[in-house]
C-alpha angles and dihedrals in degrees: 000000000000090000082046096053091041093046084049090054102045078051078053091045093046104047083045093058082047094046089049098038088049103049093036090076085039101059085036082059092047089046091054093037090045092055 
């Protein structure tokens, strides 16, 4: 139960360092192409 929660939370952590990693390059885009 305990391995399972904590296993849930490293596949949280993860998709949290993609999605950051993918949105990151996107907002910097949006910053050059803004000025």
């Amino acid at each position: 139960m305990f391995n399972e929660s904590r296993n849930a939370g490293e596949m949280v952590n993860e998709l949290l360092m993609v999605v950051i990693a993918a949105f990151f390059p996107l907002v910097f885009l949006l910053a050059i192409v803004g000025n």
